[in-house]
N, C-alpha and C positions, 0 to 999 in steps of 0.2 A: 549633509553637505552636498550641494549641486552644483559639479564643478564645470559645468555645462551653461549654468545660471549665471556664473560669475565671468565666466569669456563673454559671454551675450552682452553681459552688462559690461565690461572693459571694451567691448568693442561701440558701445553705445557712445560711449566717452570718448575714445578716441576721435572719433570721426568729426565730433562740432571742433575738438581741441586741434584736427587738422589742419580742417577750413579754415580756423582762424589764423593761425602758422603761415597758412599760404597768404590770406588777406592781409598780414601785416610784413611782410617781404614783399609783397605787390607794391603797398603804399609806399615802402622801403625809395622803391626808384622816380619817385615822385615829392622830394624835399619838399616843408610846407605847404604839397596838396599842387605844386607847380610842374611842368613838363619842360626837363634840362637835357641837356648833352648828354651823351654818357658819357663822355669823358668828366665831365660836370659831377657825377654818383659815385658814393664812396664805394671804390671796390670789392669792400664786403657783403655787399648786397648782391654781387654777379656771383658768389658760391652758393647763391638760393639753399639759405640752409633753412628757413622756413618752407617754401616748396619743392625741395625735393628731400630733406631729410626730414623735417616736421610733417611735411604734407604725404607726397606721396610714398615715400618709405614707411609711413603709420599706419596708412590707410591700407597696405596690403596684407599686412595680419590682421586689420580690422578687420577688413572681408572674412579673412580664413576663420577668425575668431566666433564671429555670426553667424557662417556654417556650422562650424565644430560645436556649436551649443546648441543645435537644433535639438528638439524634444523629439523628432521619429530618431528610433534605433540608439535610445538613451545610453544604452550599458554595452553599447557596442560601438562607440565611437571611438574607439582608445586612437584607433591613427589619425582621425581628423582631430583629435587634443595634441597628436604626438608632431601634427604638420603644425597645428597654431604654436606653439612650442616653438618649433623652427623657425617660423615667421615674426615670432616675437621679439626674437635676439636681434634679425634685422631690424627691426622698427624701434628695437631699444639704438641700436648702433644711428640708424637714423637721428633719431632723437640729439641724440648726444653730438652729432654732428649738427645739427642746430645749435646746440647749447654754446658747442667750442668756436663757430662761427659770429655768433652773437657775444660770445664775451669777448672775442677780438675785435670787433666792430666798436664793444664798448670803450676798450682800453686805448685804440687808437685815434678814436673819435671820429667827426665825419671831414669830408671833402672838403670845403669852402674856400669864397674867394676873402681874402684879408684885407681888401680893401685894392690890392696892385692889379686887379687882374686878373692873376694869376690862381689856380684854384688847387690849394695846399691842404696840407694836412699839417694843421697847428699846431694839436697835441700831442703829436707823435713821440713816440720816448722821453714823452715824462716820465717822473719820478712820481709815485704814491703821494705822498707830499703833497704836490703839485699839483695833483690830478684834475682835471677840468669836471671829473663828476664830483668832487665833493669842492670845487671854487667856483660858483658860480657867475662871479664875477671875470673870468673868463673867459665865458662863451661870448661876451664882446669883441673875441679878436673874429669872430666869422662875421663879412659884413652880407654875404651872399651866397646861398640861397637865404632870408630873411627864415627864422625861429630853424634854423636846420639844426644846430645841436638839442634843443628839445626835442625835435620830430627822432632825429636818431638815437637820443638816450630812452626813448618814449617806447619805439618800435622795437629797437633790439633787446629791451628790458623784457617785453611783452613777449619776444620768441624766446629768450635766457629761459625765464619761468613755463612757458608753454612744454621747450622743450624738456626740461626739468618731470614737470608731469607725466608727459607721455613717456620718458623715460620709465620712469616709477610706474606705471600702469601697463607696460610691457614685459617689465622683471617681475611685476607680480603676475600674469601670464604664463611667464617662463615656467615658476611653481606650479600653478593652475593645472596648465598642460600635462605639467608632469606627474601630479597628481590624479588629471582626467585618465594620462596615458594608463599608468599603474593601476588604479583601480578601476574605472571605466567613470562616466561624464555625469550617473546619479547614485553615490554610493545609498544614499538613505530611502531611494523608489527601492535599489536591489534588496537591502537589510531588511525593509518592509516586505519586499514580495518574500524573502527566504523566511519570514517568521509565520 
């Protein structure tokens, strides 16, 4: 078991699952591909939980994780396992702050205008029941920005799940590390060379 092999490879993961975090929070502020107000953008979207908790809070264990698995100084890396370790908790906490951003984004729905002008939040405290994610017949009451409850059941679905993953690929890290820290980053080169 090379647990040097398996940070390299979590950290390989995380980084595309970053970039995409941040690209779909990006599109986030940009309703059906259109350029609005901010006051126009559902305020979920200004807690940047795709780029700063999916994005950049992933990417910096990812970093440490890529170091920590280098092949020089195999069975001697216990502190750079014992820092990615560290790092991973934040990047799991990151995560998760995606996760609980985008499932408020969900439950709330998005910003639009209803037809008055005025740019409301229509679904706001509904009931389960009720929900405008599972009535789709609904999403009628948003007359502007045009498809914007799709574009935001669409985007914040994409970071829910994204964050999800990177969550789960950070705790499994947290083990890794702790595992690299205690017995060093290639138990099965060491058990070879001792035999």
């Amino acid at each position: 078991m090379c647990t040097g092999k398996c940070a390299r490879c979590t950290a390989g993961l995380l980084f595309p699952l970053g970039l995409c975090a941040i690209v779909a929070n990006v599109l986030l502020f940009f309703p059906n591909g259109e350029v609005w107000r901010s006051e126009e953008i559902t305020q979920h979207v200004w807690f940047f939980g795709g780029v700063v908790g999916g994005g950049v809070l992933v990417f910096l264990p990812a970093l440490v994780m890529k170091a920590a698995g280098r092949e020089e100084g195999c069975c001697a890396n216990r502190c750079g396992m014992m820092v990615s370790m560290a790092m991973s908790v934040v990047g799991a906490a990151g995560a998760l702050y995606c996760v609980v951003v985008s499932a408020l984004g969900l439950r709330d729905g998005p910003l639009c205008d209803t037809g008055t002008g005025d740019f409301v939040y229509p679904f706001l405290n509904q009931s389960q029941g009720e929900s405008y994610l599972s009535n789709q017949t609904l999403w009628t009451a948003c007359v502007r920005p045009a498809n914007v409850v799709l574009w935001n059941i669409t985007l914040f679905s994409i970071l829910l799940a994204l964050g999800c993953v990177e969550a789960l690929l950070c705790l499994v890290q947290v083990i890794n590390g702790l595992l690299g820290c205690l017995c060093g980053t290639c138990i099965g080169k060491r058990q070879a060379g001792d035999a």
